[in-house]
RORONU-369420 format. One record per residue (C-alpha): chain; x negated, y negated, z negated; residue in one letter. Coordinates in pm, 1 decimal, m for minus. Layout:
<atom><mol>A</mol><px>X</px><py>Y</py><pz>Z</pz><type>A</type></atom>
...
This chain:
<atom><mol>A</mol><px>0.0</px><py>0.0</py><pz>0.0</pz><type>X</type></atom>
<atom><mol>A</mol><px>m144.5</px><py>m324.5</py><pz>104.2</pz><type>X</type></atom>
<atom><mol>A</mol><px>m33.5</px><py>m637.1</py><pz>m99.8</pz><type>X</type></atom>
<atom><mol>A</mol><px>m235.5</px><py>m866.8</py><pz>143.7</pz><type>X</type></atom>
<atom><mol>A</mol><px>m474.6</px><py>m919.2</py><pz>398.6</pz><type>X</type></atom>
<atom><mol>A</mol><px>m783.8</px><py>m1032.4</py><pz>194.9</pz><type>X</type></atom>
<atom><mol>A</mol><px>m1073.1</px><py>m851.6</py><pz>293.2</pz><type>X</type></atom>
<atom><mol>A</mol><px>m1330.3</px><py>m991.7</py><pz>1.7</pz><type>X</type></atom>
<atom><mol>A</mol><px>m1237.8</px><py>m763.4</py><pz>m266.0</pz><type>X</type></atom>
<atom><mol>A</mol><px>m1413.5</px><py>m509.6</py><pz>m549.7</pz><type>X</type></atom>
<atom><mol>A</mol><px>m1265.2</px><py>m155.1</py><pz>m646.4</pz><type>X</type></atom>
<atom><mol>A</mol><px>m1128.5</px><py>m142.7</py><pz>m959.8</pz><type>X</type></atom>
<atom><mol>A</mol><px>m1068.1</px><py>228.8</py><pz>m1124.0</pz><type>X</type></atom>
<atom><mol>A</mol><px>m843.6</px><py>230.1</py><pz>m1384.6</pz><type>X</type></atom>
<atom><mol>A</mol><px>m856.1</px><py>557.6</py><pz>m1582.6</pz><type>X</type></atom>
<atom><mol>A</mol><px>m717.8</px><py>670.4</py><pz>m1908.1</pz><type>X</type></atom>
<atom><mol>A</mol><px>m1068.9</px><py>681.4</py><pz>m2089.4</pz><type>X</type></atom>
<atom><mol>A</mol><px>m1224.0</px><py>359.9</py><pz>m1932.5</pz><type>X</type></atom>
<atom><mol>A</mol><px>m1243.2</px><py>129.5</py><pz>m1616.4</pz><type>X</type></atom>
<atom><mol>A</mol><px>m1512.0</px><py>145.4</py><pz>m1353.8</pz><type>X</type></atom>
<atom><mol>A</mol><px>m1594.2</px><py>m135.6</py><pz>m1110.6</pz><type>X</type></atom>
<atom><mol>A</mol><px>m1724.3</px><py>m160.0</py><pz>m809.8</pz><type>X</type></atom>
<atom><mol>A</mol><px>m1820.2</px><py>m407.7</py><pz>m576.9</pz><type>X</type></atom>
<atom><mol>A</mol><px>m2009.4</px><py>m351.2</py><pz>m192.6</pz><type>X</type></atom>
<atom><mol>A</mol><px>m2085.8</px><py>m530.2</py><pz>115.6</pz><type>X</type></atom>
<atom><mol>A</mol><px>m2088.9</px><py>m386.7</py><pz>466.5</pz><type>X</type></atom>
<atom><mol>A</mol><px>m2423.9</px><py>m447.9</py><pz>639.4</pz><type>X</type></atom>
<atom><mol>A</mol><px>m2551.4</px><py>m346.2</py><pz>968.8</pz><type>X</type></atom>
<atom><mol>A</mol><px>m2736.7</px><py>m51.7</py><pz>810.5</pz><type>X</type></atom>
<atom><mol>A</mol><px>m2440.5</px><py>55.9</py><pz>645.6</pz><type>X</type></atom>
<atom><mol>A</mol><px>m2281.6</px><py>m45.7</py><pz>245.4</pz><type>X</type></atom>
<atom><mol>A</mol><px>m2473.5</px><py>m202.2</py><pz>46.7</pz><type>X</type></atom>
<atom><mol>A</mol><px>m2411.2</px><py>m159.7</py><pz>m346.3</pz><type>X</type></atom>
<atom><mol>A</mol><px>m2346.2</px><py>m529.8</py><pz>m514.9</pz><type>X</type></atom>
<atom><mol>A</mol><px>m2187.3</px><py>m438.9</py><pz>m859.1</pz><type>X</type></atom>
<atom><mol>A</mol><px>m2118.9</px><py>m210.1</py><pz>m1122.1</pz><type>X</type></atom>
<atom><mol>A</mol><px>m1991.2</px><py>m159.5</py><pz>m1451.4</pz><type>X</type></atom>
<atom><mol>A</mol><px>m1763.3</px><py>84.8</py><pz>m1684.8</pz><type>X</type></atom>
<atom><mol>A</mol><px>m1548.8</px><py>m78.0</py><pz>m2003.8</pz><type>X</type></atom>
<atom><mol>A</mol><px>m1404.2</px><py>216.3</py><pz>m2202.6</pz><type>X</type></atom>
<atom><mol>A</mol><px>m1048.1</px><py>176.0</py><pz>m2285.6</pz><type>X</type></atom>
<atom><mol>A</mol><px>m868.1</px><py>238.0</py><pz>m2674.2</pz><type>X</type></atom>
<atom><mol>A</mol><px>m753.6</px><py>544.5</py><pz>m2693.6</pz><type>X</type></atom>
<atom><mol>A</mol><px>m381.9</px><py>620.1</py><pz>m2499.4</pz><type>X</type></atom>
<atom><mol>A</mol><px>m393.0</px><py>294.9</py><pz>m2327.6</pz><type>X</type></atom>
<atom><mol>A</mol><px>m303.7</px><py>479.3</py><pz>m2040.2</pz><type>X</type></atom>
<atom><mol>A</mol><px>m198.8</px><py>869.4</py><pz>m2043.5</pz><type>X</type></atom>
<atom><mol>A</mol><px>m136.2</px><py>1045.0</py><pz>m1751.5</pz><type>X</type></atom>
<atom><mol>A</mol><px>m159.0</px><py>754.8</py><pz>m1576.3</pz><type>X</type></atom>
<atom><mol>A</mol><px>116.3</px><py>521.1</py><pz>m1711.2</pz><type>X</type></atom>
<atom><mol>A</mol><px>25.4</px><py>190.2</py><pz>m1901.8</pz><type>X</type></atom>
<atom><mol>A</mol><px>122.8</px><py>236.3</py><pz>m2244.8</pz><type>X</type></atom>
<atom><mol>A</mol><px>m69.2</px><py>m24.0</py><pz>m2385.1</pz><type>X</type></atom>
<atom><mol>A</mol><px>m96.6</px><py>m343.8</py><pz>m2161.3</pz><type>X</type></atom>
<atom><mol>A</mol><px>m263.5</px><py>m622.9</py><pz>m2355.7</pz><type>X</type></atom>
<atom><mol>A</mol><px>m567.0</px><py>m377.9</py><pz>m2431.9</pz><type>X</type></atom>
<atom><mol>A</mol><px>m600.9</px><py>m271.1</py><pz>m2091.7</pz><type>X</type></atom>
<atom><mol>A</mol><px>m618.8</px><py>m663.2</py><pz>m2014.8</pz><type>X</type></atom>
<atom><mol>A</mol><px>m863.6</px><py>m696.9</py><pz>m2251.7</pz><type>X</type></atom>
<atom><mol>A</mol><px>m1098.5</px><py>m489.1</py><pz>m2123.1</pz><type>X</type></atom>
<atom><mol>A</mol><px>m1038.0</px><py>m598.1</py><pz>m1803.4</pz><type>X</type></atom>
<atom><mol>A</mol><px>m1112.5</px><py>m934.3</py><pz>m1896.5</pz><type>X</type></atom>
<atom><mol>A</mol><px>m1420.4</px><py>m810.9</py><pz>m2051.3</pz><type>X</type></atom>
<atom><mol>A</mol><px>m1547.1</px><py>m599.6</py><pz>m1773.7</pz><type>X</type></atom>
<atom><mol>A</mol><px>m1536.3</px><py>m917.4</py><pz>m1530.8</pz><type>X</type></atom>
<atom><mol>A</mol><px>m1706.8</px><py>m1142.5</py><pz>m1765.0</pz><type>X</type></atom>
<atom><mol>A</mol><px>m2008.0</px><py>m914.8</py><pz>m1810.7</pz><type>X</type></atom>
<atom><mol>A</mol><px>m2027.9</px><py>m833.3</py><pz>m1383.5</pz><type>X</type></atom>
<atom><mol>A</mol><px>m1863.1</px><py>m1142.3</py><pz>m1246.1</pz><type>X</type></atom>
<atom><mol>A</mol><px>m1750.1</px><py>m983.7</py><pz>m904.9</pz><type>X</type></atom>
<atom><mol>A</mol><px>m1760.5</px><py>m1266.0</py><pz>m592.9</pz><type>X</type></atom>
<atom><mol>A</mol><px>m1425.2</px><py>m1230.9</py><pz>m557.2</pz><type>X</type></atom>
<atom><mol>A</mol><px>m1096.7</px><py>m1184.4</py><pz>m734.5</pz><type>X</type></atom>
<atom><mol>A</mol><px>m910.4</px><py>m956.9</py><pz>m444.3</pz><type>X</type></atom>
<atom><mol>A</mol><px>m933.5</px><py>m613.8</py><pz>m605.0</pz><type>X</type></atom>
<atom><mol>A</mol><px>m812.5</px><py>m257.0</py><pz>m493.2</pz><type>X</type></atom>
<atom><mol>A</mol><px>m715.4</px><py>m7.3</py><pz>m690.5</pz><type>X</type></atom>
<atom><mol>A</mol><px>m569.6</px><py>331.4</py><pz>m713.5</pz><type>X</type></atom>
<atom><mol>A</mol><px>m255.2</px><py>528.4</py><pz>m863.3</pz><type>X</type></atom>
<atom><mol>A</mol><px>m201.7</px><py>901.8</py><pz>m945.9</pz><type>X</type></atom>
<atom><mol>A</mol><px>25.0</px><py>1094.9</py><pz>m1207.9</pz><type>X</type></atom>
<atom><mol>A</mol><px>315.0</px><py>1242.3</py><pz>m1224.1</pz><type>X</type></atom>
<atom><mol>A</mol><px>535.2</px><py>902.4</py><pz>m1063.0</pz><type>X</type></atom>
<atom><mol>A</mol><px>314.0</px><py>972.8</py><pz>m743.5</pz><type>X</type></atom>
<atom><mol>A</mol><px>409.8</px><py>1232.5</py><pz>m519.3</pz><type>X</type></atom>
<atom><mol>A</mol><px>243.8</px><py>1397.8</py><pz>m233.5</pz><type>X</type></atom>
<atom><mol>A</mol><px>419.6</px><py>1614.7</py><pz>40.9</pz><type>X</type></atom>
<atom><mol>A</mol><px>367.9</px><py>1729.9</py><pz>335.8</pz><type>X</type></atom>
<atom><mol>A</mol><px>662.5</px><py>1801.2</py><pz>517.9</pz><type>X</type></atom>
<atom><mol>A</mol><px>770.4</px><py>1965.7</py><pz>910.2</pz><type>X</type></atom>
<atom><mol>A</mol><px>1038.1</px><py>1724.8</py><pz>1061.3</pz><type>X</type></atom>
<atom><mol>A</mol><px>1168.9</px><py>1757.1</py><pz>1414.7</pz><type>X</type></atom>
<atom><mol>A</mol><px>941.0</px><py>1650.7</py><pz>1706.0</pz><type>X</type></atom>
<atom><mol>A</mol><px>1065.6</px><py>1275.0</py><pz>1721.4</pz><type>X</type></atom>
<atom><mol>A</mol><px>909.2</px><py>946.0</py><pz>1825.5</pz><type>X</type></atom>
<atom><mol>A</mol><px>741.3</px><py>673.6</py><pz>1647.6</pz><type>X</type></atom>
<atom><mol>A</mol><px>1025.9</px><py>456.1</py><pz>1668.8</pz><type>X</type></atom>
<atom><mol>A</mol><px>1318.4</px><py>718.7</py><pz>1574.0</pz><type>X</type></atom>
<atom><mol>A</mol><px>1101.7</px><py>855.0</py><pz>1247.7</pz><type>X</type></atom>
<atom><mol>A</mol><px>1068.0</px><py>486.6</py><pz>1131.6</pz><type>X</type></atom>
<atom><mol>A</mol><px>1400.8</px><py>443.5</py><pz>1131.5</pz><type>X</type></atom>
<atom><mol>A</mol><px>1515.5</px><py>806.9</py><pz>973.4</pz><type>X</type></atom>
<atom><mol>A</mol><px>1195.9</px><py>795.4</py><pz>750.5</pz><type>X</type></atom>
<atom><mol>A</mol><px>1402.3</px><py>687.5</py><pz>409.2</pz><type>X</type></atom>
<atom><mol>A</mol><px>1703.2</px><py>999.6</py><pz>512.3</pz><type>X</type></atom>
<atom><mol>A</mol><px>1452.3</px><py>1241.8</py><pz>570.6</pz><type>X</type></atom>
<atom><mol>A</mol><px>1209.4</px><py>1195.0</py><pz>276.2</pz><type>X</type></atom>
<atom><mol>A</mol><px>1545.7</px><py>1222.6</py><pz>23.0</pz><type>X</type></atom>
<atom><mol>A</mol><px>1486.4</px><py>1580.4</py><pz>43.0</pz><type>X</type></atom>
<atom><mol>A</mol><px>1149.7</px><py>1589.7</py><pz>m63.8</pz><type>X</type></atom>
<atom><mol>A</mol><px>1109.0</px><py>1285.9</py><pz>m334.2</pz><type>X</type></atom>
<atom><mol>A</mol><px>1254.7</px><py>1431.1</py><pz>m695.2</pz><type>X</type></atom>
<atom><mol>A</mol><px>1330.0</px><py>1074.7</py><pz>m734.3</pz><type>X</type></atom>
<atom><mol>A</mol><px>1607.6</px><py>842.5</py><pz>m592.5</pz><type>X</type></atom>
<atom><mol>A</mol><px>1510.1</px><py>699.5</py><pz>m271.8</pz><type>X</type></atom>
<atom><mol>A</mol><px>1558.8</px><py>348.7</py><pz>m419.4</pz><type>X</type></atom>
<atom><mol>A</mol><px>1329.3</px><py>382.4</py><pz>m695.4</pz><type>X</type></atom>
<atom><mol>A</mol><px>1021.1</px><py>428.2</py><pz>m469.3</pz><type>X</type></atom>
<atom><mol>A</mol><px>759.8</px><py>262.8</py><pz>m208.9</pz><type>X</type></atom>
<atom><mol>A</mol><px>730.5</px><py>537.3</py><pz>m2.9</pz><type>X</type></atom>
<atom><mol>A</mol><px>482.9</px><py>551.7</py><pz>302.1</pz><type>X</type></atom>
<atom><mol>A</mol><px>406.7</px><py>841.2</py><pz>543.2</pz><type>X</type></atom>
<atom><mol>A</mol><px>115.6</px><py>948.5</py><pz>829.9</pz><type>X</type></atom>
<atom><mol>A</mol><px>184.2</px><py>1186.0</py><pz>1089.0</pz><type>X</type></atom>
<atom><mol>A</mol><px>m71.3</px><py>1410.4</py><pz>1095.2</pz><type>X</type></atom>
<atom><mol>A</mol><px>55.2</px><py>1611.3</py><pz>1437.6</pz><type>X</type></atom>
<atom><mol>A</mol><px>27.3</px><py>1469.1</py><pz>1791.0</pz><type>X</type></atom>
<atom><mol>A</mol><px>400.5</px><py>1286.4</py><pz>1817.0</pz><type>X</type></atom>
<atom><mol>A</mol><px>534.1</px><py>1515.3</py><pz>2154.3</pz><type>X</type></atom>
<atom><mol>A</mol><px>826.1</px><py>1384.6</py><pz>2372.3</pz><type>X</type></atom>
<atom><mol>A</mol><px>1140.0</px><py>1494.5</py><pz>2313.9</pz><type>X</type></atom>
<atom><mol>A</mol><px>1209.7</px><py>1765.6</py><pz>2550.8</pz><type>X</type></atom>
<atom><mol>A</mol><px>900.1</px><py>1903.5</py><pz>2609.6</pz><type>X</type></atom>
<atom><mol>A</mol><px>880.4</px><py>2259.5</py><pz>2608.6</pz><type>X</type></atom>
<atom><mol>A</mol><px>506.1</px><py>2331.7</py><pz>2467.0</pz><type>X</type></atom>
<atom><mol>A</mol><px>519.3</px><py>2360.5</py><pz>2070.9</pz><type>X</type></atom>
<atom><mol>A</mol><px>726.2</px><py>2451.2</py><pz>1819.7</pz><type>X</type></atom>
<atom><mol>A</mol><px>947.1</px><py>2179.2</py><pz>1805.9</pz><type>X</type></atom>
<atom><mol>A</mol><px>795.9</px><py>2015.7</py><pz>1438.9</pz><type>X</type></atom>
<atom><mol>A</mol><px>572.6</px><py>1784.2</py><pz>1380.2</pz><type>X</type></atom>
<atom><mol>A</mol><px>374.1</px><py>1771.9</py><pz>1031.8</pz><type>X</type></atom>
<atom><mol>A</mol><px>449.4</px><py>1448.6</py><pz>811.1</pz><type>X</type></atom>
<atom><mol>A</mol><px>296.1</px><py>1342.9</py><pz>500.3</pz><type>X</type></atom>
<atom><mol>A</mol><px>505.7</px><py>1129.2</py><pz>276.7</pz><type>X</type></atom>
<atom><mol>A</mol><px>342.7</px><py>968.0</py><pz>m8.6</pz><type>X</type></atom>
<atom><mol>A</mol><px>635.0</px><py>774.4</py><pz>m268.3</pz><type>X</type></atom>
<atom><mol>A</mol><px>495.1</px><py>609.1</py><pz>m579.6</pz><type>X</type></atom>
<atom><mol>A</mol><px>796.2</px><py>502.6</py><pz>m816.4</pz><type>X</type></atom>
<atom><mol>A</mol><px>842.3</px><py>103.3</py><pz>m816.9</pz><type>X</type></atom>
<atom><mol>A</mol><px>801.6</px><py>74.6</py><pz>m1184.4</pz><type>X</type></atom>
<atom><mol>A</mol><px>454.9</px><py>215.3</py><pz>m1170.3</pz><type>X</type></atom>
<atom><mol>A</mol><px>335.1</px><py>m28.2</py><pz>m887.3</pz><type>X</type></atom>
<atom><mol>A</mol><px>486.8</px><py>m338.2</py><pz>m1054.4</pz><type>X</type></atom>
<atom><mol>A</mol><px>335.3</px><py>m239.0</py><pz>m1385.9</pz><type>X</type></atom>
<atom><mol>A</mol><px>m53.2</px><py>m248.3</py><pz>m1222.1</pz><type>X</type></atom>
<atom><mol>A</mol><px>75.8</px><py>m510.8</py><pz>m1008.4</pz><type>X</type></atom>
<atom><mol>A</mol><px>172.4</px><py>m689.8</py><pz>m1337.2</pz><type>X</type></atom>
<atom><mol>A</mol><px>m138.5</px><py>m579.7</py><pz>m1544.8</pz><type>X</type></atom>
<atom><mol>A</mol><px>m382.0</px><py>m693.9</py><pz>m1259.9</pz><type>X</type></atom>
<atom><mol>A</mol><px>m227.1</px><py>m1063.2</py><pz>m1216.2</pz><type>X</type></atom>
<atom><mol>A</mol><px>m225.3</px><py>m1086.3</py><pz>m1602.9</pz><type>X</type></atom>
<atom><mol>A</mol><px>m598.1</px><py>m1027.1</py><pz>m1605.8</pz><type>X</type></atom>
<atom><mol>A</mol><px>m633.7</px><py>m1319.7</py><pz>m1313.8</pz><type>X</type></atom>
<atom><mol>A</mol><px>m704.8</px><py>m1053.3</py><pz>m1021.8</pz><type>X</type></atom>
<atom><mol>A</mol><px>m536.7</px><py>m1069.2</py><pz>m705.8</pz><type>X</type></atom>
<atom><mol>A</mol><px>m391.6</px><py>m685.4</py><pz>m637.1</pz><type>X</type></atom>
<atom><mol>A</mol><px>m469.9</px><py>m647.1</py><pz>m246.4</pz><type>X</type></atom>
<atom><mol>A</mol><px>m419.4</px><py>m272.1</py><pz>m207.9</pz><type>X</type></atom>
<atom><mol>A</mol><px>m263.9</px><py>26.7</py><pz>m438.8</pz><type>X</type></atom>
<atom><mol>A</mol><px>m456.6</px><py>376.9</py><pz>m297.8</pz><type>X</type></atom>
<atom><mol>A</mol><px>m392.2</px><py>678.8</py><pz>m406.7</pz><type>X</type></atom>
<atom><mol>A</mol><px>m602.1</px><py>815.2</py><pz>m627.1</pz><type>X</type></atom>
<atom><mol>A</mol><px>m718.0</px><py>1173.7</py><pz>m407.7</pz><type>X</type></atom>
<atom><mol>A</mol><px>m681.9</px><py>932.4</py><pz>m119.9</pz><type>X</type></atom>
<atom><mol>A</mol><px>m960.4</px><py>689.2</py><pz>m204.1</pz><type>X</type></atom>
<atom><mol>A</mol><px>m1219.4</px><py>964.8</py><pz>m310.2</pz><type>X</type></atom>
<atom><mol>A</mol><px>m1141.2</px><py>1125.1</py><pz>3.0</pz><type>X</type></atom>
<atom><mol>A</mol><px>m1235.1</px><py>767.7</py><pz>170.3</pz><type>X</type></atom>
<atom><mol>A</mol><px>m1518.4</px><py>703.5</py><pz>4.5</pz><type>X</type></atom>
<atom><mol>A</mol><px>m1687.5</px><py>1075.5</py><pz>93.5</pz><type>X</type></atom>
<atom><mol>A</mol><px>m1581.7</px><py>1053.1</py><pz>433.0</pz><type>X</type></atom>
<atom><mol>A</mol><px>m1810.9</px><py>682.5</py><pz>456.1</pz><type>X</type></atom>
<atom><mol>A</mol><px>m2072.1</px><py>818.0</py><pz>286.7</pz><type>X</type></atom>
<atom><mol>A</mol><px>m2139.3</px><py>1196.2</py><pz>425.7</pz><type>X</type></atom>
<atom><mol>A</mol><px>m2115.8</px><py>1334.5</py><pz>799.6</pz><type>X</type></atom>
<atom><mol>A</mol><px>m1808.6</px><py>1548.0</py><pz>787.0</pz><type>X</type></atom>
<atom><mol>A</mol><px>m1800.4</px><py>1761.1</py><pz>1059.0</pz><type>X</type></atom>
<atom><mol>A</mol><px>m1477.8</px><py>1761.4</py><pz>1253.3</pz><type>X</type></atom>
<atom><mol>A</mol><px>m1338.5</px><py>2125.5</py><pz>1198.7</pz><type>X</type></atom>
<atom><mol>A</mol><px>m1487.3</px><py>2169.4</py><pz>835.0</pz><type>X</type></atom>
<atom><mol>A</mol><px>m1257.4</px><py>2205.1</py><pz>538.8</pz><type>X</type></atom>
<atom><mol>A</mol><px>m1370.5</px><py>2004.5</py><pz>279.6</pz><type>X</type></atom>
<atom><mol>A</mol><px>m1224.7</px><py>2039.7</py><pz>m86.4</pz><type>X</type></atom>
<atom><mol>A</mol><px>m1281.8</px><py>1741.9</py><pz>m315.7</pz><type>X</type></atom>
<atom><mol>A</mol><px>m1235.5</px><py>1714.3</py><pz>m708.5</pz><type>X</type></atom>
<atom><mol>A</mol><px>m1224.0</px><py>1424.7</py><pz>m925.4</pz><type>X</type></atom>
<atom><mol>A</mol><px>m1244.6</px><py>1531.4</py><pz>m1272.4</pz><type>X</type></atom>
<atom><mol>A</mol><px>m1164.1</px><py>1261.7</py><pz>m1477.6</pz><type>X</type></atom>
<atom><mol>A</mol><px>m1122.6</px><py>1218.0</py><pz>m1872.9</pz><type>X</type></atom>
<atom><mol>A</mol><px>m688.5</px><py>1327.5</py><pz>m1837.7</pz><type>X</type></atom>
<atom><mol>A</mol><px>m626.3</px><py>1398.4</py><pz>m1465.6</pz><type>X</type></atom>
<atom><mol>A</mol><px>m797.5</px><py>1581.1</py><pz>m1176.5</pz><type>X</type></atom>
<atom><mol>A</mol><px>m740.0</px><py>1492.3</py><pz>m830.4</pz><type>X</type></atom>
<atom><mol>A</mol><px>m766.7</px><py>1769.1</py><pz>m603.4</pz><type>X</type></atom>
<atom><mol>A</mol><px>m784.5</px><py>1678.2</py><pz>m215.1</pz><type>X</type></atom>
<atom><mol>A</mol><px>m816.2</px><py>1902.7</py><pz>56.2</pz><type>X</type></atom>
<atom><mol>A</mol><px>m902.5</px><py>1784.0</py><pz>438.9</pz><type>X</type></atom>
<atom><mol>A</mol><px>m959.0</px><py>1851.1</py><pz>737.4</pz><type>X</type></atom>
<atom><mol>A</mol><px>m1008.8</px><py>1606.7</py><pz>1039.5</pz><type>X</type></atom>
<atom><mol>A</mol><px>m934.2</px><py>1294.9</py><pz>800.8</pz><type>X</type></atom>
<atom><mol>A</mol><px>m624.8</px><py>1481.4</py><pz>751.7</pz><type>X</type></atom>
<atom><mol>A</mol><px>m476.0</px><py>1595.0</py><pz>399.7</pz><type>X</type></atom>
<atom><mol>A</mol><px>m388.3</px><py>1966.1</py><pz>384.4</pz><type>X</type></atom>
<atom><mol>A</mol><px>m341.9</px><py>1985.1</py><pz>10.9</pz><type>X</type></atom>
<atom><mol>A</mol><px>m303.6</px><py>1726.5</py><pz>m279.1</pz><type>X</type></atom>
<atom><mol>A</mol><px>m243.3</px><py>1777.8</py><pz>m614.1</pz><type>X</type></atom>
<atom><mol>A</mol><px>m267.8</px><py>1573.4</py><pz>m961.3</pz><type>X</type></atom>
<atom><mol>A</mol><px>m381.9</px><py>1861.7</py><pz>m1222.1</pz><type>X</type></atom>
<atom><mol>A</mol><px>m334.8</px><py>1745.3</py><pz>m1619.3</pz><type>X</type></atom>
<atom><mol>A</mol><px>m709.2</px><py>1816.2</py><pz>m1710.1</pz><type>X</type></atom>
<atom><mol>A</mol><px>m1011.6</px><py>1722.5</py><pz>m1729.6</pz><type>X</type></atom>
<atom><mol>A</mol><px>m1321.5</px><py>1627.4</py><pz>m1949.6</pz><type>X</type></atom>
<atom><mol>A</mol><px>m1127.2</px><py>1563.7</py><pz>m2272.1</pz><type>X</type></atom>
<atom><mol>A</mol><px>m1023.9</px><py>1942.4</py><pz>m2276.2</pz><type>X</type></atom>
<atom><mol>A</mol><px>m1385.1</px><py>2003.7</py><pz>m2202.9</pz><type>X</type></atom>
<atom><mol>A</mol><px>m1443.8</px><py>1810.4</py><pz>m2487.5</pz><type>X</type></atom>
<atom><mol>A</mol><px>m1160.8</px><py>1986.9</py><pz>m2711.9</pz><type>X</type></atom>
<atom><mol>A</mol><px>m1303.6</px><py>2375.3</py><pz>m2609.9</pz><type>X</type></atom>
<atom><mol>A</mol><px>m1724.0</px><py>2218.5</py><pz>m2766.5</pz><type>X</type></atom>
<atom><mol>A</mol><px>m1542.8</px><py>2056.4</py><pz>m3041.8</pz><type>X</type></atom>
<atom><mol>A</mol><px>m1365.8</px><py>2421.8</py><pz>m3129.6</pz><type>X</type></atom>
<atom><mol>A</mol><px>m1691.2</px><py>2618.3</py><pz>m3019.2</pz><type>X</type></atom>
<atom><mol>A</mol><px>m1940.7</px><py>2414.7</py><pz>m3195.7</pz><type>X</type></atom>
<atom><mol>A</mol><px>m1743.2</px><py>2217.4</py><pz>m3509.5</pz><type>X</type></atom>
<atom><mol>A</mol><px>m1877.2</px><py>1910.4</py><pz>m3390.9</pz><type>X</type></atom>
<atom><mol>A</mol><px>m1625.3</px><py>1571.8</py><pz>m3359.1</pz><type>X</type></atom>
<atom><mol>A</mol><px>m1547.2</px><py>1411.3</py><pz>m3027.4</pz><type>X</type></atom>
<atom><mol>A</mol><px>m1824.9</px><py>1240.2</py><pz>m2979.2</pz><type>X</type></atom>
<atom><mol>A</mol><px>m2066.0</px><py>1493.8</py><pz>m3034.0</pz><type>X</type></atom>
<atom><mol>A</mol><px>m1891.8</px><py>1672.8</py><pz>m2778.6</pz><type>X</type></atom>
<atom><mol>A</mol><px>m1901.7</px><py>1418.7</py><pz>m2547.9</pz><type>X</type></atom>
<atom><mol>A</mol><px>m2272.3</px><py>1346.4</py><pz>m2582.7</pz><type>X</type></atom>
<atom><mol>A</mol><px>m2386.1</px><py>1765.5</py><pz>m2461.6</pz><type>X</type></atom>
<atom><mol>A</mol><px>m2089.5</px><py>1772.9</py><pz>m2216.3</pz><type>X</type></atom>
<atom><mol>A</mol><px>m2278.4</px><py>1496.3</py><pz>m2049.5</pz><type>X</type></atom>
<atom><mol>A</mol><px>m2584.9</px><py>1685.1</py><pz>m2067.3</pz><type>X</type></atom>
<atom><mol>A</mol><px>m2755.4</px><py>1623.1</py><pz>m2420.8</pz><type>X</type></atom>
<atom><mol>A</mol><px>m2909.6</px><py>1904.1</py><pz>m2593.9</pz><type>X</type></atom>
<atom><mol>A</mol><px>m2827.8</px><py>2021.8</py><pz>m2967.9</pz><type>X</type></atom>
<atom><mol>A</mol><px>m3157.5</px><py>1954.5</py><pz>m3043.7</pz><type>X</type></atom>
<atom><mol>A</mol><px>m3182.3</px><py>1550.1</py><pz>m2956.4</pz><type>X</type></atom>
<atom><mol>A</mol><px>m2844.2</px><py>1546.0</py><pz>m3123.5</pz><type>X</type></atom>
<atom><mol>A</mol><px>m3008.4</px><py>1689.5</py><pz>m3477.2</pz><type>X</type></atom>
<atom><mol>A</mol><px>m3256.9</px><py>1412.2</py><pz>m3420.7</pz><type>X</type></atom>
<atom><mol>A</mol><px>m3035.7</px><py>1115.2</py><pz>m3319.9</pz><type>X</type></atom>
């Protein structure tokens, strides 16, 4: 979802154990890495990636910018969770112009949520044939992507309050799928599988040809990791935290 058509803007990863910023520049030898920082967020300031506590998300906002200072105040940033769903769906061969207009009927029996409640996008991912012709089977594969309106007015809302301009809402599988696909030679029939593992939520993407063949938002990630060392070991979260990331037992005992 594009709120604009500024092209100056930073990433902005909003994630339910901290925020990540990111800021690059295209030059002729390719991107060139301007800015970064991570703020870590309270604790349940977002779960499964709904806002539950706005002001401290702000906050840290806020304080992210102040210590990285991006050029700009366009930002992007991404949604997942369970008010963002992902289908891919076989529709009758049509054309551009007829799916556009039968989009919203068609999706209604797909989206588990009312039509009305949603922004809802879609990509054809099959060659659109002519009606009529006889080659084929007569489908044509459709991904519909619907994020409920609540969700993209409340980072719409949280953004603006921390004096950012929100340019573009991603999805979350979809913008780790972008930024592998810019930074690695895909080859065009491979099947690539990616995972982003984050503190609450994975985002799993499969693709093929720039295409989506399977998406999914799994409820897991490293805090469970963390949970399984804390159970394993007796040790508290952070403890955990510090060998999940690679620390030993041994620099722990003499930290």
């Amino acid at each position: 979802m594009i709120f604009g058509k500024k092209t100056n803007l930073f990433g902005l990863d909003i994630g339910s154990n901290a925020l990540k910023l990111t800021e690059i520049r295209k030059t002729g030898k390719g991107y060139q890495l301007l800015n970064a920082g991570v703020m870590h967020l309270p604790p349940e300031a977002i779960v499964e990636g709904a806002i539950m506590n706005a002001p401290a998300v702000v906050d840290a906002i806020r304080n992210l910018l102040d210590v990285h200072k991006p050029e700009s105040r366009n930002v992007a940033t991404s949604v997942c969770g369970h008010s963002v769903i992902i289908k891919k769906v076989s529709l009758p061969i049509m054309s551009r112009e007829e799916l556009e207009q039968s989009i919203q009927w068609e999706a209604e029996q797909y989206i588990p949520f009312n039509i009305h409640d949603v922004n809802l996008d879609y990509q054809i991912l099959s060659p659109v044939a002519e009606k009529g012709d006889e080659a084929g089977s007569g489908q044509m594969d459709v991904l519909l992507v619907a994020a409920k309106k609540d969700l993209v007015v409340d980072y719409a809302s949280l953004l603006r309050e921390a004096d950012l301009r929100p340019v573009i809402l991603d999805v979350a599988s979809f913008a780790v799928e972008n930024m592998y696909e810019v930074n690695a030679d895909v080859d065009e029939d491979e099947v690539m599988a990616i995972f982003n593992i984050g503190a609450s939520i994975t985002n799993i993407n499969i693709f093929k040809n720039g295409a989506s063949l399977f998406t999914r938002d799994i409820h897991f990630g490293g805090n469970q990791f963390n949970e399984e060392i804390q159970k394993a070991l007796n040790l508290n979260f952070q403890e955990a935290e510090y060998l999940k990331l690679g620390g030993s037992g041994r620099e722990e005992e003499q930290r």
